[in-house]
C-alpha positions as CSV (number, residue, x, y, z in Angstrom):
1,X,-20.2,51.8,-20.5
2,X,-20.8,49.7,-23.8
3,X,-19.4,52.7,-25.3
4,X,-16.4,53.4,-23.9
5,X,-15.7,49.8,-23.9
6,X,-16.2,50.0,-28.3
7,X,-14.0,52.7,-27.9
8,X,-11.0,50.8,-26.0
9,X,-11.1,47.9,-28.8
10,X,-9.0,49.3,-31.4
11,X,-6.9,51.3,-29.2
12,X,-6.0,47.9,-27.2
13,X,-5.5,46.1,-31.0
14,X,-3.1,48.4,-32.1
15,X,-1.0,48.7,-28.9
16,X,-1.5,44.4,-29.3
17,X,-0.4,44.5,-32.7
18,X,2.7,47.1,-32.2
19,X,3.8,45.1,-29.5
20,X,3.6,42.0,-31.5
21,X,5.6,43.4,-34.8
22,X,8.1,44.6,-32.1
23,X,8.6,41.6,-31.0
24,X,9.2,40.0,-34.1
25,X,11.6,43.1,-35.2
26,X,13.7,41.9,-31.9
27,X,14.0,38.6,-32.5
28,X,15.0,38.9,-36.3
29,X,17.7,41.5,-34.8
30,X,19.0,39.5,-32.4
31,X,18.9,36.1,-34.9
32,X,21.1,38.5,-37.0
33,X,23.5,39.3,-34.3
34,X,23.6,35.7,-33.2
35,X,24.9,35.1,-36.6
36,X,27.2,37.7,-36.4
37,X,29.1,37.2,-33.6
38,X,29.0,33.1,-35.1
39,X,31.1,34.4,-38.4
40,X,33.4,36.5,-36.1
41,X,34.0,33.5,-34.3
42,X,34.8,31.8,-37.0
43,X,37.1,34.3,-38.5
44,X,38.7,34.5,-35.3
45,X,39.3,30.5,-35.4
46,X,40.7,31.0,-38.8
47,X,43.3,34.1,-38.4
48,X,44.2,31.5,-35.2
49,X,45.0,28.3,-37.6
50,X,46.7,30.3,-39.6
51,X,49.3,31.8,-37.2
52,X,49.8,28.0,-36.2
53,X,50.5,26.9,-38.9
54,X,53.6,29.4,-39.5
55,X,54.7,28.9,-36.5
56,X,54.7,24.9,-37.5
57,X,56.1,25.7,-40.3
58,X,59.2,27.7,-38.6
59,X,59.5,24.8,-36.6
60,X,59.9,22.6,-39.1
61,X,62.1,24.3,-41.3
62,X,64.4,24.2,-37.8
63,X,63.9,21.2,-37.6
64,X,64.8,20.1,-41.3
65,X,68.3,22.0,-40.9
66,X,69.5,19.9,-37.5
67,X,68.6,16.8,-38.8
68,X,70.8,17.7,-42.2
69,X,73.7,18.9,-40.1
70,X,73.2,15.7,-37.6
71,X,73.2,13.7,-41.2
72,X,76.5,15.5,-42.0
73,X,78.3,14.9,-38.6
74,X,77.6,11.5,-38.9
75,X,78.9,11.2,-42.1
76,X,81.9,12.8,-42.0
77,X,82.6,10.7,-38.3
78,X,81.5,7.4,-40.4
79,X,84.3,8.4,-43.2
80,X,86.8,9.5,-40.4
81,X,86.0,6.2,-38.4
82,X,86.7,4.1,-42.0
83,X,89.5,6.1,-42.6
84,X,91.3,5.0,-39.0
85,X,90.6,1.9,-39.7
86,X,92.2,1.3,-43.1
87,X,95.1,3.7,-41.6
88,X,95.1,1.4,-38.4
89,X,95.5,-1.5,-40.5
């Protein structure tokens, strides 16, 4: 019985250790994929501010253009309104 038991030992340490290296192979894989998916997020979150900001910048060149032609309509009522006046008078 003693010998089968001597016999058993190193069989059980190697399926111990194999497990164990295993074990640390997954965990190293997964640690890598973990980081992975965190630097696709983050390139994800990037290509994202960066279509925002085009699109903010489209907005603003918009916006630029009215408030130039609302600047022009108001000036050229402020000169017609000046020009009644000095007319009306």
């Amino acid at each position: 019985m003693l010998n089968t038991i001597l016999k058993f030992v190193p069989f059980a340490f190697t399926i111990f250790k194999t497990f164990f290296l295993e074990k640390k192979h997954d965990y190293k894989v997964k640690h890598f994929n973990q980081t992975r998916e965190k630097i696709n997020t983050i390139e994800n979150m990037i290509v994202k501010v960066e279509k925002k900001i085009r699109e903010n910048r489209v907005e603003i060149e918009e916006l630029r253009k009215q408030v130039i032609l609302s600047r022009i309509i108001n000036i050229a009522l402020f000169v017609v309104i000046i020009l009644m006046m000095i007319f009306m008078y």
